[in-house]
KOLDOKOL-915243 format. One line per field, with one value per residue (C-alpha): residue number from 1; residue in three letters; x, z, y negated. Coordinates in Angstrom, 3 decimals, always signed. Example, Ala and Ser with C-alpha at 12.3 -4.5 7.8 and 13.67 -1.06 7.14 Angstrom:
% residues 2
n <- (1 | 2)
res <- (ALA | SER)
x <- (+12.300 | +13.670)
z <- (+7.800 | +7.140)
y <- (+4.500 | +1.060)
//
This chain:
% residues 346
n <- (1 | 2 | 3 | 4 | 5 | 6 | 7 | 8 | 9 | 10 | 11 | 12 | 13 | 14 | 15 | 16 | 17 | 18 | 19 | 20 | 21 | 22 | 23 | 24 | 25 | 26 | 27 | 28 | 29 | 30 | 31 | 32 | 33 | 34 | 35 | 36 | 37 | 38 | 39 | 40 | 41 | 42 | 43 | 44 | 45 | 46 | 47 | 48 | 49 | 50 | 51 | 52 | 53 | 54 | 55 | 56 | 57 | 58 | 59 | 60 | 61 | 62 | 63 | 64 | 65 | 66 | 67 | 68 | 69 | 70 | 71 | 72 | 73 | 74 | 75 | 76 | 77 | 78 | 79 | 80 | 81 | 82 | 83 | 84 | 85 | 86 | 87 | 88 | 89 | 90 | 91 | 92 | 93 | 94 | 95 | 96 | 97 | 98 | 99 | 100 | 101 | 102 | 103 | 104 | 105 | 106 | 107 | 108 | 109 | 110 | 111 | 112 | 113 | 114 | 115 | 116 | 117 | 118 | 119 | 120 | 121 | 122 | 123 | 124 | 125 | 126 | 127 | 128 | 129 | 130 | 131 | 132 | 133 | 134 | 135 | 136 | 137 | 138 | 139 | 140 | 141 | 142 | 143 | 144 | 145 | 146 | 147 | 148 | 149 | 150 | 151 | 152 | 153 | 154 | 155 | 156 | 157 | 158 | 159 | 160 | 161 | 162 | 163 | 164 | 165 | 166 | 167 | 168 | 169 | 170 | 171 | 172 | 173 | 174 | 175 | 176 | 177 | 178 | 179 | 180 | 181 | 182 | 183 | 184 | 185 | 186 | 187 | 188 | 189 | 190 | 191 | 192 | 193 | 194 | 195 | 196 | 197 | 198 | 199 | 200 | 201 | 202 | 203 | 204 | 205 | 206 | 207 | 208 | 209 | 210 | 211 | 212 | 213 | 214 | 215 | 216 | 217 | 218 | 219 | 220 | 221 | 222 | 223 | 224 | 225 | 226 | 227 | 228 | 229 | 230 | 231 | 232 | 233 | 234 | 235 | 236 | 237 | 238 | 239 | 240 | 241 | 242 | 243 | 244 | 245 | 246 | 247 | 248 | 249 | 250 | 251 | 252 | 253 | 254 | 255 | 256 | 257 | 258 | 259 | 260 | 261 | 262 | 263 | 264 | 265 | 266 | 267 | 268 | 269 | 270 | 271 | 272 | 273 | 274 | 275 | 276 | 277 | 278 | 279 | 280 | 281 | 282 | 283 | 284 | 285 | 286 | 287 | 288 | 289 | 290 | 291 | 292 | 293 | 294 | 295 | 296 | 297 | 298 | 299 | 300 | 301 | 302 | 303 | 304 | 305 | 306 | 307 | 308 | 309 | 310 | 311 | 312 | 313 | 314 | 315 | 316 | 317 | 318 | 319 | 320 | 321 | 322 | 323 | 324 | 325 | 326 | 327 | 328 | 329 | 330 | 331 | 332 | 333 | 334 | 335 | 336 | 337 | 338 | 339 | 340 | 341 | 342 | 343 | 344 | 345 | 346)
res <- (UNK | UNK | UNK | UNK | UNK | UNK | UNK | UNK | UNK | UNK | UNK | UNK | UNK | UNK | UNK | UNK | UNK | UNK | UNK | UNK | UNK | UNK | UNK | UNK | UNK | UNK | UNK | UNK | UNK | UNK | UNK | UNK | UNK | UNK | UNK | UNK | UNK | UNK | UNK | UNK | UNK | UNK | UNK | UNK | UNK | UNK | UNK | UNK | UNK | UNK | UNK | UNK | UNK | UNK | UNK | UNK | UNK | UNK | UNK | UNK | UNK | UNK | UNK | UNK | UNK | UNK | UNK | UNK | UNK | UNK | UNK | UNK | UNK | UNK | UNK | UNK | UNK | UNK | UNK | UNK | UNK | UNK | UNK | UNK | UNK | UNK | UNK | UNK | UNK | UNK | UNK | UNK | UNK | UNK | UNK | UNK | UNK | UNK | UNK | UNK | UNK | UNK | UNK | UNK | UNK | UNK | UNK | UNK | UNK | UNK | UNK | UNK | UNK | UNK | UNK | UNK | UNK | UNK | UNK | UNK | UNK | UNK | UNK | UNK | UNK | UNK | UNK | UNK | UNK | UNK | UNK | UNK | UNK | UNK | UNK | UNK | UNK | UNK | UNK | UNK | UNK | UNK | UNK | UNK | UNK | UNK | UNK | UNK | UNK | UNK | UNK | UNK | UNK | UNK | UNK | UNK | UNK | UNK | UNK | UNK | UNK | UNK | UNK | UNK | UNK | UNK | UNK | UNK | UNK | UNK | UNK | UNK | UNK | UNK | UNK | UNK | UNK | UNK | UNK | UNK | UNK | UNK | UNK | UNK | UNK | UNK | UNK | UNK | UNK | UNK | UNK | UNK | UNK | UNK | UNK | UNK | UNK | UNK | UNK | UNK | UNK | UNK | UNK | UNK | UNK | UNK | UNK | UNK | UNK | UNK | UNK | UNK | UNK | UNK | UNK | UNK | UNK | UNK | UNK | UNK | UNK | UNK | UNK | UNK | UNK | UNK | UNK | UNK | UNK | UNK | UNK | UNK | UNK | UNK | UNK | UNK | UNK | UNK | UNK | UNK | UNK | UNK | UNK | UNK | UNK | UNK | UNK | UNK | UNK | UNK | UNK | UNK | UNK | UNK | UNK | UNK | UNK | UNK | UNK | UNK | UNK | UNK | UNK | UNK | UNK | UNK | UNK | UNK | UNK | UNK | UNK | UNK | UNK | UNK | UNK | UNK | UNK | UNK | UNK | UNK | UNK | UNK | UNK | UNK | UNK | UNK | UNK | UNK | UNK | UNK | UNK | UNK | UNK | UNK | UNK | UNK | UNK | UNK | UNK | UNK | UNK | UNK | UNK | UNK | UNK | UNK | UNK | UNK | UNK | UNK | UNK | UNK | UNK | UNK | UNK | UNK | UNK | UNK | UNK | UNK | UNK | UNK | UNK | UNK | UNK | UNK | UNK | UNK | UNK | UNK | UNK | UNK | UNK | UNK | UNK | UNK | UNK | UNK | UNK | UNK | UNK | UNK | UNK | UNK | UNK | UNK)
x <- (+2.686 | -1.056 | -1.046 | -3.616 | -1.101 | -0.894 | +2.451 | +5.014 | +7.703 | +10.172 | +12.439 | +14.871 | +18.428 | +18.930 | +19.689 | +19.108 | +15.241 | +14.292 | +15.287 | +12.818 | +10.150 | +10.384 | +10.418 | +7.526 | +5.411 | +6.476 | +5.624 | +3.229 | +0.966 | +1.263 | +2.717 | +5.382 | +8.212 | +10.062 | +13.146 | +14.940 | +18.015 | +17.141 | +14.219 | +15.088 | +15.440 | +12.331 | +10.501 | +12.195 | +11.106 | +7.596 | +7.326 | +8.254 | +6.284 | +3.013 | +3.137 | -0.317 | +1.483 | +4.589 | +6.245 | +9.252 | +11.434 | +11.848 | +15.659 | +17.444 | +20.345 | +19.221 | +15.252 | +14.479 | +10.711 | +8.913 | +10.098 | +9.911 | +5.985 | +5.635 | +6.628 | +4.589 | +1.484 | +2.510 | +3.330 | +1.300 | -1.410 | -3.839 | -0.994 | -1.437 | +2.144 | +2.743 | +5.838 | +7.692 | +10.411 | +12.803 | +12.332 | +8.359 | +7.594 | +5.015 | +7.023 | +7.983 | +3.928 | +2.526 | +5.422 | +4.106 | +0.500 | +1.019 | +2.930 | -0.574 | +0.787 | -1.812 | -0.242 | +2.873 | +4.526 | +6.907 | +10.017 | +10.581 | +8.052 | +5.113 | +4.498 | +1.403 | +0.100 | +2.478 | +1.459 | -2.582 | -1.763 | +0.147 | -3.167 | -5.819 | -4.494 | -3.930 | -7.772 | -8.138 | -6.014 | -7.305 | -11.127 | -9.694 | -8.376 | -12.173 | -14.097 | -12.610 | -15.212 | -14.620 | -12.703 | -13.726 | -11.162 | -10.405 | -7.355 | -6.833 | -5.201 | -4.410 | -4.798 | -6.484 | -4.542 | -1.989 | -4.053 | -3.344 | -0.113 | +1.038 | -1.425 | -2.654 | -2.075 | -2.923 | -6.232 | -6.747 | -5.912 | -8.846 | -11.161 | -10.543 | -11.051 | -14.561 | -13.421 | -15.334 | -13.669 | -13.669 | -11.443 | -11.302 | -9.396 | -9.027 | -8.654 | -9.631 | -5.815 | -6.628 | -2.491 | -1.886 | -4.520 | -7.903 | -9.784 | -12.872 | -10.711 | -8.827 | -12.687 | -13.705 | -10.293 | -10.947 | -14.314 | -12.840 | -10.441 | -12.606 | -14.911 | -12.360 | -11.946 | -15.301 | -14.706 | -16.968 | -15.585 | -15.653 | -13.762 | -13.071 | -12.597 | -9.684 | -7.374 | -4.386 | -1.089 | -2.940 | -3.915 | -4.112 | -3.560 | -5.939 | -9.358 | -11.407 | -9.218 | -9.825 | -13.312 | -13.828 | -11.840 | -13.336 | -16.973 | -16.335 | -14.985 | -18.037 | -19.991 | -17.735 | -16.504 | -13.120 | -11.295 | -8.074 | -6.844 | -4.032 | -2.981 | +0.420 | +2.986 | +4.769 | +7.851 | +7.401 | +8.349 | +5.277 | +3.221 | -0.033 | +0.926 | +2.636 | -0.848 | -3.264 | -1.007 | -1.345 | -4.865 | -5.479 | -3.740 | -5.654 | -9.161 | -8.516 | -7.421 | -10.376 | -9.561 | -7.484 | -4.681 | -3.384 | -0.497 | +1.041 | +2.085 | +4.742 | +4.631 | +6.364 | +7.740 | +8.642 | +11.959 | +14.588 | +12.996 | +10.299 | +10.796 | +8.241 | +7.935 | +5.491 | +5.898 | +3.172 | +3.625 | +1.409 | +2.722 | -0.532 | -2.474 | +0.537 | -1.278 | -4.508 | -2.182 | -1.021 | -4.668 | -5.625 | -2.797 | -3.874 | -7.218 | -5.307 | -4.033 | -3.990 | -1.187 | +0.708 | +2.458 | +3.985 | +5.045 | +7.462 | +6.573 | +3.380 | +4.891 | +5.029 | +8.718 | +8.619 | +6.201 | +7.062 | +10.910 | +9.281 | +8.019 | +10.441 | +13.030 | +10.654 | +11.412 | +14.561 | +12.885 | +9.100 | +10.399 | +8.645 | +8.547 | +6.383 | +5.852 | +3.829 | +5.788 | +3.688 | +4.891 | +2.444 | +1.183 | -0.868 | -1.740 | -4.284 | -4.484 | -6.321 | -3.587 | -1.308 | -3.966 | -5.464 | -2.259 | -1.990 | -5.620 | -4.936 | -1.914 | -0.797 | +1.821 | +1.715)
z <- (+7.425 | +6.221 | +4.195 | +7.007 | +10.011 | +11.945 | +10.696 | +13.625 | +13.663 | +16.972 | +17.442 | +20.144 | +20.170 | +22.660 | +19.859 | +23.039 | +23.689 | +20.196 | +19.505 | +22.627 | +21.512 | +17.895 | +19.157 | +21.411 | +18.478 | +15.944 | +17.653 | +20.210 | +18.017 | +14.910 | +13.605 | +10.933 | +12.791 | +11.392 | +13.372 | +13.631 | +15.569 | +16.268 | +15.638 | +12.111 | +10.462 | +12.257 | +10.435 | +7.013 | +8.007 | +8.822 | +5.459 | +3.439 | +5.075 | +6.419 | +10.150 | +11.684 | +14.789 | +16.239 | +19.534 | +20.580 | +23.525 | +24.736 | +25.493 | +22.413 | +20.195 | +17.462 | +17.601 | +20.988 | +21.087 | +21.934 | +19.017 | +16.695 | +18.057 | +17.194 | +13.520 | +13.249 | +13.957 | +11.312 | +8.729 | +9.537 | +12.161 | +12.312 | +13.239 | +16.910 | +18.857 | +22.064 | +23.954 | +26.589 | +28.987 | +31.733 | +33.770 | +35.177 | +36.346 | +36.284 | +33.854 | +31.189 | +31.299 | +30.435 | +27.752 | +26.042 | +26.485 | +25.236 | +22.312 | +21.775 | +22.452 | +22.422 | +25.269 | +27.955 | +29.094 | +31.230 | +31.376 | +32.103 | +29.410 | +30.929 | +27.673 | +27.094 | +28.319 | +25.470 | +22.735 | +23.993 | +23.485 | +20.514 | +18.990 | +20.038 | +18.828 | +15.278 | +15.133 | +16.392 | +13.915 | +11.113 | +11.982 | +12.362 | +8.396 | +7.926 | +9.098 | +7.568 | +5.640 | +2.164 | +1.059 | -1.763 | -4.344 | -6.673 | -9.261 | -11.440 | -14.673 | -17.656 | -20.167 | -20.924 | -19.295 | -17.258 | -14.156 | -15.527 | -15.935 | -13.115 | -10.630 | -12.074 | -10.003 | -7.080 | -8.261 | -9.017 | -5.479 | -4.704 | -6.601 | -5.847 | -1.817 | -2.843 | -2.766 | -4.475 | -7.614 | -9.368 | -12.560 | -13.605 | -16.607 | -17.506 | -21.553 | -24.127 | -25.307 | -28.959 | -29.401 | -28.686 | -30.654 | -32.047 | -29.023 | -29.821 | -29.627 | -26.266 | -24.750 | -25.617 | -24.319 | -21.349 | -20.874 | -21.101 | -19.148 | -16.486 | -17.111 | -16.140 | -12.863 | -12.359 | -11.884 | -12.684 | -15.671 | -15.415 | -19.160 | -19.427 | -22.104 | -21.432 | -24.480 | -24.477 | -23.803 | -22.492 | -19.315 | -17.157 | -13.153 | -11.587 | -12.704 | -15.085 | -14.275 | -9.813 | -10.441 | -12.843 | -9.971 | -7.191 | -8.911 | -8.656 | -5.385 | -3.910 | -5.619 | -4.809 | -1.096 | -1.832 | +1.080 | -0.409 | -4.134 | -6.278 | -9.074 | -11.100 | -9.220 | -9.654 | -10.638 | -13.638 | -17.088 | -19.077 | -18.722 | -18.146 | -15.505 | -13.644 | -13.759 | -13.055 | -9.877 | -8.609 | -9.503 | -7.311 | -4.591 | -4.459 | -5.182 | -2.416 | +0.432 | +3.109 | +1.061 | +3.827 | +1.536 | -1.383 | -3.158 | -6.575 | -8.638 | -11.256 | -14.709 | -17.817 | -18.111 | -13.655 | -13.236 | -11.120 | -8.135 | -7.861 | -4.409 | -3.429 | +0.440 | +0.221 | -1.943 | -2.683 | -3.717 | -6.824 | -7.932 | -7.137 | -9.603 | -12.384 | -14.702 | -13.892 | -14.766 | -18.067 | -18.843 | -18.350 | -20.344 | -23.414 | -23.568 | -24.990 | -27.788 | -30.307 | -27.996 | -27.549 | -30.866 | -30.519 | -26.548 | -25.739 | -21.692 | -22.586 | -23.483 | -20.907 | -20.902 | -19.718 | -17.341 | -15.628 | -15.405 | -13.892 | -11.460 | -10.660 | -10.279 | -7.110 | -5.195 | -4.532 | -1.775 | -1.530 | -1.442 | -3.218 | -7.168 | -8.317 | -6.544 | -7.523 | -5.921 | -4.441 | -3.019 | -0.412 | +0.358 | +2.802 | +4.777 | +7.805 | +8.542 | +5.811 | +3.533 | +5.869 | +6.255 | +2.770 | +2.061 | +4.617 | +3.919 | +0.370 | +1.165 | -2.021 | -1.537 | -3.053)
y <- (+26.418 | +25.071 | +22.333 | +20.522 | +21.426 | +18.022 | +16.463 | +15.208 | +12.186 | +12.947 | +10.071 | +10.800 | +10.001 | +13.137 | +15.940 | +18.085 | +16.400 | +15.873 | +19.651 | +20.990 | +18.801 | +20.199 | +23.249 | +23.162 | +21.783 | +23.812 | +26.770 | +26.068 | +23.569 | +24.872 | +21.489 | +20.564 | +18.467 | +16.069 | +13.899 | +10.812 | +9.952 | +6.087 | +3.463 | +2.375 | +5.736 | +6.582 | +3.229 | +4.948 | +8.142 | +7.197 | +5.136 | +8.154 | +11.269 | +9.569 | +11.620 | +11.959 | +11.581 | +9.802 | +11.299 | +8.587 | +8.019 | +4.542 | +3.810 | +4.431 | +2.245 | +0.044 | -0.034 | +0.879 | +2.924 | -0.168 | -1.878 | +0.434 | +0.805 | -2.449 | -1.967 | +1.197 | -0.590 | -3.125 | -1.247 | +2.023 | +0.337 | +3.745 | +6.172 | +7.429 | +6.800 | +8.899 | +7.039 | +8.993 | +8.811 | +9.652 | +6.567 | +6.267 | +2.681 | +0.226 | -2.056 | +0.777 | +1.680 | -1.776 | -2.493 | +0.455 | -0.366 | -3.761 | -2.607 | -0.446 | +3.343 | +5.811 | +7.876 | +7.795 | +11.063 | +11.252 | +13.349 | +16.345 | +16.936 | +18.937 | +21.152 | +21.782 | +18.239 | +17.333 | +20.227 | +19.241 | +15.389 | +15.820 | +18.129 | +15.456 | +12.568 | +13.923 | +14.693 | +11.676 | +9.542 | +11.360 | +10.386 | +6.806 | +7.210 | +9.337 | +6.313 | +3.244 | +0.930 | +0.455 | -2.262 | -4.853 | -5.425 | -7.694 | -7.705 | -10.820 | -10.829 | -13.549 | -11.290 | -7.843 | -5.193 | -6.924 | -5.903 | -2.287 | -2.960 | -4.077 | -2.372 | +0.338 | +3.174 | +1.253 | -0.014 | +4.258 | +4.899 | +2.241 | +4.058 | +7.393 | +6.094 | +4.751 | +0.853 | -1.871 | -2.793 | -5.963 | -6.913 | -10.453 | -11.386 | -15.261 | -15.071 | -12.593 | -12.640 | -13.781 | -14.726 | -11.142 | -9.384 | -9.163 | -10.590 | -8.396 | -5.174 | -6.154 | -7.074 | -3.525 | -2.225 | -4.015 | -2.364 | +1.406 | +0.553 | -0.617 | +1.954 | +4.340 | +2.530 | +2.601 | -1.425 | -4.144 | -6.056 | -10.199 | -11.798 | -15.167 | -17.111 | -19.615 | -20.301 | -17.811 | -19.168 | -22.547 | -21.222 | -24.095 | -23.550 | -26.169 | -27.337 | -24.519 | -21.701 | -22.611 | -23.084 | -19.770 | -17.724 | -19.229 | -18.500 | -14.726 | -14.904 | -16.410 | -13.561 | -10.475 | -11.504 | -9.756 | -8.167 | -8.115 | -10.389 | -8.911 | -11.188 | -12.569 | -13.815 | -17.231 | -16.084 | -14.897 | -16.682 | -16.073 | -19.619 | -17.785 | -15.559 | -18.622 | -20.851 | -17.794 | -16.890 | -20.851 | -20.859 | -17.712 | -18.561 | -22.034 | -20.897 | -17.087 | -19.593 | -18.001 | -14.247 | -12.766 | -10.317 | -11.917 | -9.830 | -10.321 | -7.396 | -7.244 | -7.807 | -7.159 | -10.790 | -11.027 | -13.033 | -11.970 | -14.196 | -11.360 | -10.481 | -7.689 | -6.989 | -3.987 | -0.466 | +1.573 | +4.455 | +6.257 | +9.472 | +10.954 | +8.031 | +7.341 | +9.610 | +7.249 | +4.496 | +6.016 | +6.928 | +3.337 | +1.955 | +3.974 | +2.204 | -0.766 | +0.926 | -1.890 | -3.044 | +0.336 | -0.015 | -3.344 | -3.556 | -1.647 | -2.055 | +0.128 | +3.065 | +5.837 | +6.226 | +2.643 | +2.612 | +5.676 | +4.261 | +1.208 | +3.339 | +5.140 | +2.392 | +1.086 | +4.128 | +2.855 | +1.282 | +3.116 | +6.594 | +9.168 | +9.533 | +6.824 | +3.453 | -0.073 | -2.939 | -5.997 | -9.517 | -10.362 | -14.065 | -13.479 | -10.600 | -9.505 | -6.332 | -5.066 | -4.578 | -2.621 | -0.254 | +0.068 | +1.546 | +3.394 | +4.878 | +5.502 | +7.982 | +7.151 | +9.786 | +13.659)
//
């Protein structure tokens, strides 16, 4: 099959239907078919191979398909959804409009209305991904490389889809190292990001989360307009981290995606709601971590063996081989499909 051959999710819980439609696609489109029983393998499913297209029935146990089109244009909001079914009324057309379907078949299937709707619409959902503006970013850290750290591999995805990226870091981390060799670590790393580079100079370890540290965030705010925030979250036992994730959340308030990635020092109260996944960009992420190399030697949560672990241990709920966990604050939109542009997967 070519590796651009439009990519299919069939959710039916007919084994009979799903297997004709597959079928039908498969050979008549030229597409590669995957298939779920029910609605809430289908959201798994859909999370885990990216489809370019969604074909589901409406009346099925569980997640029924207007439901589960619903939660497809939460969590995957650009993916075209053709809904179809056995029972054609006025009632089962506008549910399916309202829950924002692209198309409505009915059944009997007419089969090449379905293999020339199925062929459109994953044109037209890959032009959607083609033609979305680029996004401004900007990832706040305490210290030098705890952006990298925690979202590295997502902040590589950004870059590689031609975002705007800002890094601002609140102290030159003097308690951890020569602050002269962590601002010129900083700089590579950035460099490598191809991010602009703002260092602070609050006193490490003394971080406070109102007053200077509000105001200094708040400054670059006004002068990068970011779309979408990621910074420290609050649970976390490392003082720093605590006050710079208050003092973002305070001084973002009209940013419309705030997220908090995970650091070395998270408590068990990190609850991430959103996994991103990076295999394609954890070599980025490594690449970026060496720049700080008068910290490789003494933390042990730099080390690739570590970080790739970390990684790895997220796909128990992202899928894939590498994912970047994030505990959203707020969201709009633009978060949902950032990652959805990215297609962070392999």
């Amino acid at each position: 099959m070519a590796n651009d051959a439009p990519r299919v999710l069939v959710v039916d819980d007919d084994p009979d239907v799903a297997l004709l439609v597959r079928t039908i696609l498969e050979r008549r489109a030229g597409c590669t078919v995957d298939v779920a029983a029910d609605g809430l393998r289908a959201v798994e499913q859909a999370a885990a191979v990216r489809p370019d297209v969604v074909v589901t029935d409406i009346e099925m146990p569980g997640l029924n398909g207007i439901e589960l089109l619903t939660e497809l244009r939460r969590s995957i909001p650009g993916v075209p959804v053709v809904v179809m079914t056995a029972h054609v009324s006025v009632e089962y057309a506008v549910s399916a409009l309202r829950a924002q379907a692209d198309e409505f078949l009915t059944k009997p299937l007419d089969n090449t209305v379905l293999v020339e709707t199925v062929q459109r619409l994953a044109v037209e959902g890959r032009t959607r991904g083609a033609e979305r503006p680029p996004e401004t970013v900007l990832a706040i850290g305490a210290h030098p490389d705890d952006v990298e750290i925690g979202a590295g591999g997502i902040l590589a995805a950004h870059a590689e889809a031609g975002d705007r990226i800002t890094i601002l870091t609140m102290s030159r981390g003097a308690r951890g190292g020569d602050a002269d060799s962590r601002q010129h670590e900083s700089l590579a790393a950035a460099e490598l990001l191809g991010a602009r580079l703002f260092l602070q100079d609050l006193v490490d370890t003394e971080i406070p989360s109102s007053g200077p540290t509000v105001r200094l965030i708040e400054e670059v705010v006004r002068e990068v307009q970011p779309t979408v925030v990621y910074t420290h979250s609050g649970h976390d036992r490392h003082q720093d981290h605590r006050a710079v994730s208050a003092a973002t959340i305070a001084a973002t308030r009209r940013v419309p995606t705030v997220a908090c990635y995970q650091s070395p020092s998270a408590t068990i109260d990190y609850r991430p709601t959103r996994f991103v996944r990076i295999e394609r960009f954890l070599e980025r992420k490594l690449e970026l971590l060496r720049c700080f190399d008068s910290q490789t030697s003494s933390r042990d949560y730099l080390s690739p063996e570590f970080v790739t672990a970390t990684a790895r241990y997220w796909t128990r709920f992202g899928g894939g081989t590498a994912v970047e966990p994030l505990e959203v604050v707020r969201e709009s939109s633009e978060l949902a499909r950032t990652t959805e542009h990215l297609r962070l997967e392999s």
